[in-house]
C-alpha positions as MATLAB code, in Angstrom:
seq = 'XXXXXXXXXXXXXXXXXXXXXXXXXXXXXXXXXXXXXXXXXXXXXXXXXXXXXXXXXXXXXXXXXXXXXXXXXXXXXXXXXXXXXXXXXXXXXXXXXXXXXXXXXXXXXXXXXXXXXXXXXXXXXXXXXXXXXXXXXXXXXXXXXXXXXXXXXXXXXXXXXXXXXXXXXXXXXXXXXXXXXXXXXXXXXXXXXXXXXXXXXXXXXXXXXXXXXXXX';
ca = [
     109.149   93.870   94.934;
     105.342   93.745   93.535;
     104.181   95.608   91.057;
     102.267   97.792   93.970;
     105.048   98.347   95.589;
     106.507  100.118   92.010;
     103.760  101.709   91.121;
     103.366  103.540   94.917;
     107.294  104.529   94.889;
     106.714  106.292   91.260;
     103.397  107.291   92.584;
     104.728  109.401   95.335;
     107.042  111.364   93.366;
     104.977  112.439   90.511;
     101.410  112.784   92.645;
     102.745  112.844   96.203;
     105.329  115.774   95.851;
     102.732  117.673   93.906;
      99.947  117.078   96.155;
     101.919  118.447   98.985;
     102.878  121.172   97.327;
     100.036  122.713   96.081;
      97.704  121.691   99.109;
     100.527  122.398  101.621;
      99.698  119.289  103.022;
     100.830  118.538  107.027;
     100.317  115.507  109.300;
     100.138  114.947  112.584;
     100.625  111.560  114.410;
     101.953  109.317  111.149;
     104.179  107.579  113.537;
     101.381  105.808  115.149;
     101.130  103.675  112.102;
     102.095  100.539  112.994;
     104.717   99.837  110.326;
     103.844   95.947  109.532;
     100.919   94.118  109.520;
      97.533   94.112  108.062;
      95.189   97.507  109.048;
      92.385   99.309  108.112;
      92.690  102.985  107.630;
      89.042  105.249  108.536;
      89.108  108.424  106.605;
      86.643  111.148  106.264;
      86.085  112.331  102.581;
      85.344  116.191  101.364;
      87.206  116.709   98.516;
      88.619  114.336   95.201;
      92.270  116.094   96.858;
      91.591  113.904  100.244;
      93.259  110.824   98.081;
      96.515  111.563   96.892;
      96.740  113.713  100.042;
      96.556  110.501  102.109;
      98.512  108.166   99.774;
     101.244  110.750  100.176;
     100.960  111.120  103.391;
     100.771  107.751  104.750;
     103.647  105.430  105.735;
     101.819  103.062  104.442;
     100.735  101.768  100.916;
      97.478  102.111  100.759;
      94.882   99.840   99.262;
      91.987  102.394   98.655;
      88.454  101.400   98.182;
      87.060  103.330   94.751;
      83.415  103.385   93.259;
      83.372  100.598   90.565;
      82.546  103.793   88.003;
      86.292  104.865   88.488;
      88.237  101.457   89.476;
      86.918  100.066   86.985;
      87.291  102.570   83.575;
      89.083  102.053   80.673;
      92.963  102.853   81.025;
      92.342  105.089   84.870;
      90.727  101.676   86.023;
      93.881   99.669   85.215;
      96.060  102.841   86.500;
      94.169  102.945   89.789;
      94.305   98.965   90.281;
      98.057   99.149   90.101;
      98.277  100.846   92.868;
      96.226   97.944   94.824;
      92.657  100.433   94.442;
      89.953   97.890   95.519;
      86.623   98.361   93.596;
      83.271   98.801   95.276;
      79.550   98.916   93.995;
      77.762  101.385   95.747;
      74.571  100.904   96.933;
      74.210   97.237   96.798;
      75.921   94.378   98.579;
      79.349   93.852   97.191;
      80.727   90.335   98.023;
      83.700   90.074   95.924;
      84.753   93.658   96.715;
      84.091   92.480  100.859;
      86.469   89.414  100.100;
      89.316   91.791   98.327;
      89.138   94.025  101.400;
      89.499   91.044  103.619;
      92.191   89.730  101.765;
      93.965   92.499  101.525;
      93.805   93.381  105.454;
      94.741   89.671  105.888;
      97.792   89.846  103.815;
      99.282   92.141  106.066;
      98.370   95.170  103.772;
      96.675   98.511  104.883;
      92.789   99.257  103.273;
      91.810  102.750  102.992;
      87.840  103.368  103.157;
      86.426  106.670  102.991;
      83.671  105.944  105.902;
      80.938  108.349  104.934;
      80.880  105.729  101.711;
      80.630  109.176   99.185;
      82.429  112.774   99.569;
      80.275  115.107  101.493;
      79.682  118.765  101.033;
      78.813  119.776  104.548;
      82.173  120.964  105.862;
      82.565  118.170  108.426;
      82.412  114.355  109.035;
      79.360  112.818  108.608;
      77.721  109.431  109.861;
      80.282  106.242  108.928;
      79.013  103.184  107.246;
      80.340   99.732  108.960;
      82.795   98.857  106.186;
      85.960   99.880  108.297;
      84.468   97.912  111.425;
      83.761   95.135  109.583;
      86.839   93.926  107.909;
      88.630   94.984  111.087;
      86.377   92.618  113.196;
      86.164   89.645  110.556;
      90.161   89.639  110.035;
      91.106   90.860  113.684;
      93.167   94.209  112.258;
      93.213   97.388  114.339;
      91.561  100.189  112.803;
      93.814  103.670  112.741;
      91.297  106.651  112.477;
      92.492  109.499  110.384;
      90.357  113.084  109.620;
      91.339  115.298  107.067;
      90.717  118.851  107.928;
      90.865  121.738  104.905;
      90.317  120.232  102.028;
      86.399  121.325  102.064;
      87.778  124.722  101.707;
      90.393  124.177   99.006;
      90.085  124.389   95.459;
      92.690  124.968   92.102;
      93.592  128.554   92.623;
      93.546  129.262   96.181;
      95.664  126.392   97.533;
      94.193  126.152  100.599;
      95.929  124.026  103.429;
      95.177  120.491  104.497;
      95.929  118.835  107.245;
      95.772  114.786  108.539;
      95.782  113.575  111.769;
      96.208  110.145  112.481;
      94.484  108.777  115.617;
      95.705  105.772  117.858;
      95.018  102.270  116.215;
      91.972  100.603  118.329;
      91.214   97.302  117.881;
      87.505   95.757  118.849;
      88.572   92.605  120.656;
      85.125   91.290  122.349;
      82.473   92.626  119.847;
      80.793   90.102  118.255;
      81.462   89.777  114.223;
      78.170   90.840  113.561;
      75.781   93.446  113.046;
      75.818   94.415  116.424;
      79.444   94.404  116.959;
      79.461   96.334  113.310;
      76.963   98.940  114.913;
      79.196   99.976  118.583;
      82.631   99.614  116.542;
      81.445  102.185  113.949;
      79.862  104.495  116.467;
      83.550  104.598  117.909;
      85.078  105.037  114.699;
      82.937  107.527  113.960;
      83.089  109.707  117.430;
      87.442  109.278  116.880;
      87.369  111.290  113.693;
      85.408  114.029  114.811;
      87.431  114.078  117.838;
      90.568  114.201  115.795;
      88.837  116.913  112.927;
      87.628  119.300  115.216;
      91.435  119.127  117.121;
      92.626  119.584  113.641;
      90.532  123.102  112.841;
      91.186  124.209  116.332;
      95.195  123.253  115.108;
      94.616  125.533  111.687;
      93.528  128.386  113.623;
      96.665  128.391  115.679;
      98.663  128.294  112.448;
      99.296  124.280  112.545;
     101.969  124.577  115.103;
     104.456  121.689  114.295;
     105.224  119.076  117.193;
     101.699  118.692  118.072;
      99.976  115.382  119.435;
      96.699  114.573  118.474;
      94.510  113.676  120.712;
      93.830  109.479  121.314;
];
């Protein structure tokens, strides 16, 4: 057992079970996680809450990607790279933090990127950056789409629910490993987690039924 593997295991006791408690946090579709090999999560991003709701969520470890301003700060930088948190320099072309994702995905390990690169503040998914499509296509991993739906309307006090939905794992076999391949497997990734977020506040106004599919 790693020291990942100990740190997630504590990790989802003392900031899973609160997480779900206080965001009354429901998935749909977790079982579509395939439950070995290397993948790359694609997550839209509202909310700080959208993290530990995932990690707790997941059946998966997660290797998150994290602005270098947080994965890399005294004492929460070495407490975030314990759980496997992969740093990234926004803005500029990260090489090193393009060869831990890689690694990681090759390794048989599942990298969570937030695909909008930042959180947004517009209530919905917004356009994704190619990161997810790229280490997917360079190591040959399928990507599992995954929208978050209620945590743009949650905050400490009213304890808003949130929701995840987990889409089917697609993989980009044919596309070239390129900027061109990067381009059509993003648009895809992109078009999945709206599908799957507006399914999830159509879901919320229903009451988030239990035993629902979501769609492919």
């Amino acid at each position: 057992m790693t020291l990942q593997d100990v740190t997630w295991a504590l990790g989802r006791r003392y900031m899973g079970w609160p997480a779900r408690f206080f965001t009354r946090a429901r998935a749909y579709g977790a079982d579509r996680v395939p439950a070995a090999g290397g993948l790359v999560y694609a997550i839209n991003h509202m909310h700080w809450i959208d993290i530990p709701i995932v990690g707790a969520l997941s059946p998966r470890n997660v290797h998150f990607v994290a602005k270098a301003e947080a994965a890399l700060a005294p004492g929460v930088g070495r407490f975030l790279r314990w759980h496997g948190t992969i740093a990234v320099r926004r803005g500029q072309s990260d090489r090193d933090a393009v060869r831990m994702m890689r690694a990681a995905a090759r390794e048989g390990g599942a990298v969570g990127l937030f695909v909008e690169g930042t959180r947004l503040t517009t209530g919905r998914p917004g356009a994704a950056q190619p990161g997810a499509a790229m280490i997917a296509l360079q190591e040959d991993v399928p990507v599992v789409p995954i929208a978050i739906y209620g945590t743009q309307f949650w905050k400490i006090g009213n304890f808003a629910p949130c929701t995840i939905a987990f889409g089917e794992p697609v993989r980009f076999e044919g596309l070239p490993k390129g900027g061109r391949g990067y381009k059509e497997a993003t648009a895809e990734i992109e078009r999945r987690i709206n599908v799957l977020f507006d399914w999830l506040a159509e879901l919320h106004a229903q009451g988030r039924p239990r035993g629902q599919e979501p769609p492919v």
